[in-house]
C-alpha positions in Angstrom: 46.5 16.2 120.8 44.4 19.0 122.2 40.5 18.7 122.3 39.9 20.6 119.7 42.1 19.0 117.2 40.4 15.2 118.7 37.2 16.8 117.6 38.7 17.8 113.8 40.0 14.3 113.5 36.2 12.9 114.6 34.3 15.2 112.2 37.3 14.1 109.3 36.4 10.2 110.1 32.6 10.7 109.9 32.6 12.5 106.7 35.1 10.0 105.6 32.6 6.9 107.0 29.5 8.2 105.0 28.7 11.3 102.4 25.3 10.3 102.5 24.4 13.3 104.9 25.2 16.9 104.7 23.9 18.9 107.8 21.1 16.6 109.0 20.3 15.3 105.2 20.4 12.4 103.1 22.2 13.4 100.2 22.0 10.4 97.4 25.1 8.5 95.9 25.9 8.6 92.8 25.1 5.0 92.3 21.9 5.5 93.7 21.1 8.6 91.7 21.9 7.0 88.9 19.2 4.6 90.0 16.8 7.0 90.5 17.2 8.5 87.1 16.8 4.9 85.5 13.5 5.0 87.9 12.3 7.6 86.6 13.0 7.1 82.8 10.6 3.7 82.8 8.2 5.4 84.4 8.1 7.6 82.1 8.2 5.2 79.0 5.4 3.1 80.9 3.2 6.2 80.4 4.0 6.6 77.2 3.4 3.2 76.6 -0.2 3.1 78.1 -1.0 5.9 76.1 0.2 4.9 72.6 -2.2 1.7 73.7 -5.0 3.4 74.7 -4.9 5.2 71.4 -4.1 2.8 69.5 -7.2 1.1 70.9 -9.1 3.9 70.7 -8.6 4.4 67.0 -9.4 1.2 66.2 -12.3 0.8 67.8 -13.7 3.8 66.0 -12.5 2.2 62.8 -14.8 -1.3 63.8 -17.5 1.0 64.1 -17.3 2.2 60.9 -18.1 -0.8 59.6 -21.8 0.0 60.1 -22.1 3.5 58.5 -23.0 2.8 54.8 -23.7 5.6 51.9 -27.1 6.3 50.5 -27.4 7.9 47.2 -31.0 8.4 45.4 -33.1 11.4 43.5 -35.4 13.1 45.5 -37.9 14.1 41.9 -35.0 15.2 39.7 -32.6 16.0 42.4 -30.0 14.0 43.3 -29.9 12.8 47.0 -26.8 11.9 49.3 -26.2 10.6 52.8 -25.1 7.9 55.3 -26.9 5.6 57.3 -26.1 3.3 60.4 -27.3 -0.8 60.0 -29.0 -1.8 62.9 -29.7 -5.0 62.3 -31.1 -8.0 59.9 -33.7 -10.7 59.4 -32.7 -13.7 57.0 -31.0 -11.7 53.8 -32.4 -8.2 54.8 -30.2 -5.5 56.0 -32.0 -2.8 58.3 -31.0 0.8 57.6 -31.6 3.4 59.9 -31.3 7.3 58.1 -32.4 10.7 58.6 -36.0 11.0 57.3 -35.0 14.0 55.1 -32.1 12.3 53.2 -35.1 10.8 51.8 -38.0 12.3 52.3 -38.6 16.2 51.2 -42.2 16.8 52.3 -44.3 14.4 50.3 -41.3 13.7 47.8 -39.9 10.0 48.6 -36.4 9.6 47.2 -36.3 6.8 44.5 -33.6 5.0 42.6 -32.1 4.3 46.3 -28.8 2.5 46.3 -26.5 1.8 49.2 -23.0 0.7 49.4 -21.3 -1.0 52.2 -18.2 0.0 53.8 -17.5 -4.0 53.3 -18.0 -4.3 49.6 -17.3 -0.6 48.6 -17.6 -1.6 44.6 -21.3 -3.0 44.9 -24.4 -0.6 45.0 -27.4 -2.7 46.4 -31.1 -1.7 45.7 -32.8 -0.2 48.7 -36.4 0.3 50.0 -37.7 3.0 51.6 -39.9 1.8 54.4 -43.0 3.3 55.1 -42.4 4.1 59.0 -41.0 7.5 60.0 -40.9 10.3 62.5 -40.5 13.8 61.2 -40.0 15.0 64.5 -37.2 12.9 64.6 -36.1 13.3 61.5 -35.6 9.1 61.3 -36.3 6.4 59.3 -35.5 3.2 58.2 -34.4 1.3 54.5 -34.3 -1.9 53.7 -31.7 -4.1 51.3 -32.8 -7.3 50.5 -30.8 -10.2 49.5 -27.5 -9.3 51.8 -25.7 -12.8 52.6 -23.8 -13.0 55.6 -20.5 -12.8 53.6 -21.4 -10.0 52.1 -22.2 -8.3 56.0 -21.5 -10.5 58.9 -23.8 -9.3 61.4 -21.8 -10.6 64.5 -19.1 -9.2 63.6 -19.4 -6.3 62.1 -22.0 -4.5 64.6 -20.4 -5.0 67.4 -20.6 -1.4 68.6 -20.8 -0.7 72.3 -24.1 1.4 72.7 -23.5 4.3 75.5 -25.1 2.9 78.5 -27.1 4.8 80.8 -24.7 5.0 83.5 -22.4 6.5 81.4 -22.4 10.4 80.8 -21.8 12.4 78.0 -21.4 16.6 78.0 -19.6 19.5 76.9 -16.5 18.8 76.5 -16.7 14.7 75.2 -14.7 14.1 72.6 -16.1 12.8 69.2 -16.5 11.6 65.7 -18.7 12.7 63.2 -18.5 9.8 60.9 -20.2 10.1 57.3 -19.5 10.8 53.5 -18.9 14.8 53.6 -19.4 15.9 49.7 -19.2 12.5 48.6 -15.9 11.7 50.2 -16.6 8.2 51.4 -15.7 7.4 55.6 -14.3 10.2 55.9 -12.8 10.0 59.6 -11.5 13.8 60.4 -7.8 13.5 61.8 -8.8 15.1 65.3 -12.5 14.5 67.4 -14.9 17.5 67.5 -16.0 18.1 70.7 -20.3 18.1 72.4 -21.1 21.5 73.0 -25.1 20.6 74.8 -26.8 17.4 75.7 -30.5 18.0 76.1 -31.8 15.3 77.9 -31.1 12.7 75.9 -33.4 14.8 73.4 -30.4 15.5 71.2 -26.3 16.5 71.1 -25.1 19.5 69.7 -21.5 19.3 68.7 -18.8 21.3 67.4 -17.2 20.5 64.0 -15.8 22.1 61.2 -15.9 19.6 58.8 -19.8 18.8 58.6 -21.0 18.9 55.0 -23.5 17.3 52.7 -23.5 13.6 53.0 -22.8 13.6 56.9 -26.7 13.3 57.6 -27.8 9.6 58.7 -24.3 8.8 59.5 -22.7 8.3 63.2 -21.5 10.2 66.0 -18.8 8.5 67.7 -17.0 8.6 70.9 -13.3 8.9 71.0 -13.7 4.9 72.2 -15.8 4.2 68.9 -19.2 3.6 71.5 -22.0 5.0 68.9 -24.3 7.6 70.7 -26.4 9.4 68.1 -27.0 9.5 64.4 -26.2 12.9 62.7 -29.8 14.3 61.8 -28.0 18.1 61.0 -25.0 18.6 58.7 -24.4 22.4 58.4 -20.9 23.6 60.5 -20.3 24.8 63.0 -22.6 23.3 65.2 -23.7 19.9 64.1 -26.7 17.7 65.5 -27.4 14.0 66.5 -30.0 12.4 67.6 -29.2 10.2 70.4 -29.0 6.6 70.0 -31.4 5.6 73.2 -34.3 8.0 71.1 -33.7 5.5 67.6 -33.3 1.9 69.4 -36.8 2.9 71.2 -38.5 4.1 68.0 -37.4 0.8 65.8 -38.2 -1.2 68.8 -41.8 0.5 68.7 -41.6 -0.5 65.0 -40.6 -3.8 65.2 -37.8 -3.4 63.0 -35.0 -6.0 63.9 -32.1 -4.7 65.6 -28.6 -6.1 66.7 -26.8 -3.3 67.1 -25.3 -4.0 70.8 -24.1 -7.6 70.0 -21.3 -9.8 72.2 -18.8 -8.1 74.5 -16.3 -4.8 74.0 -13.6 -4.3 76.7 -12.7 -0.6 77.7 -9.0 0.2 77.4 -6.5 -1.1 80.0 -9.4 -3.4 81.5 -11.6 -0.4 82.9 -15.0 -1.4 85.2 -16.9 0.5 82.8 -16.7 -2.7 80.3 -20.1 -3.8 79.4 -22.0 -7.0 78.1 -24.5 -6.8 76.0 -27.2 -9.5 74.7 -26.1 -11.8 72.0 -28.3 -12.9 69.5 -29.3 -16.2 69.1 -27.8 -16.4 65.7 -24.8 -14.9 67.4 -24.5 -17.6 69.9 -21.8 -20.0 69.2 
């Protein structure tokens, strides 16, 4: 056997060792392609299982929230009134409403024959009071319903709404939910999130929506995580406007109304660090 024919027979017994390399590279097996496919296939449903969670969490934490956005109905002289309004908190058997002022309040018309209905107890309309503290500038003010057991509205529970903190930042672009009673159509929850258009230092949010209508005013604005951040003070599309939740809690602080809105502990999706705990109230505390 000449050299050249030993050297054939060499390159014919290293190819026949090994097909794992072709001119320098590793070429994968079948076996372990097949592995790499499999790889790749979970790793794909894992993704598409963390993100059917996070919006499954998503939704229904914007669902809890809505739990504290009830409907106001009145006659402002002979005209009939509606709007939403955000519970911030209660003393004894008195639920504390926060609204926008001109819901009820038309210069020196007050609204009368104010009734509100839960999002708990849809079929009951409970007598309201319109409190004498507002803030045109704001365009905020506060009702009262008297007589409110706790198993008729479980403060604990049902306002446990994570408040933006600080550190948190919202601009164009944040996705949201303008959460109210559009026409009369009660928790109306549109199927996709509007977007914030301008954030003026923590003055008010402007958003985008195209489903804003009479009855929005007083009601919620809504993160894509159901954190509450303003409460809708203008209801006329395309641009709707909020004022931000930091500007109400200070006012109704500065008016000693009682509040619980921030109450026990709401855990971001997939265990983020931006979780927060709030203060629970005494009659919270377990």
């Amino acid at each position: 056997m000449n050299s050249g024919t030993r050297n054939l027979a060499a390159l014919a017994a290293m190819c026949s060792l090994s097909s794992s390399f072709v001119f320098g590279q590793r070429v994968l097996t079948p076996l372990e392609e097949q592995s790499e496919r499999a790889k790749e296939i979970e790793a794909k449903w894992r993704e598409e299982y963390r993100r059917e969670r996070e919006a499954h969490y998503r939704l229904r934490s914007v669902m809890n929230a809505m739990h504290a956005i009830v409907l106001i109905e009145g006659r402002l002289g002979e005209t009939p009134t509606l709007g939403a309004g955000i519970i911030v908190g209660r003393d004894g058997d008195v639920l504390y409403v926060a609204t926008a002022n001109h819901v009820v309040r038309r210069g020196s018309v007050q609204a009368h024959d104010l009734k509100v209905v839960l999002y708990t107890g849809k079929n009951r309309r409970w007598q309201a009071n319109l409190l004498p503290r507002f803030d045109s500038t704001l365009d905020l003010t506060v009702l009262a319903i008297s007589g409110v057991s706790n198993n008729d509205f479980d403060v604990c529970s049902s306002l446990s709404l994570l408040i933006r903190p600080k550190v948190d930042s919202i601009g164009r672009g944040t996705r949201v939910y303008p959460v109210g009673h559009p026409n009369g159509e009660l928790w109306i929850l549109p199927a996709e999130p509007d977007a914030i258009v301008r954030v003026e230092a923590e003055a008010s949010i402007t958003f985008q929506s195209v489903v804003l209508s009479v009855g929005h005013s007083g009601g919620g604005l809504l993160t894509a995580n159901g954190s509450l951040i303003g409460m809708i003070v203008k209801d006329s599309p395309p641009f709707g406007s909020a004022l931000p939740i930091e500007k109400i809690m200070h006012a109704l602080q500065q008016w000693n109304i009682p509040t619980q809105l921030s109450v026990g502990y709401r855990e971001m999706p997939l265990n983020s660090s931006s979780a927060i705990r709030f203060p629970v109230p005494k009659e919270c505390q377990k």
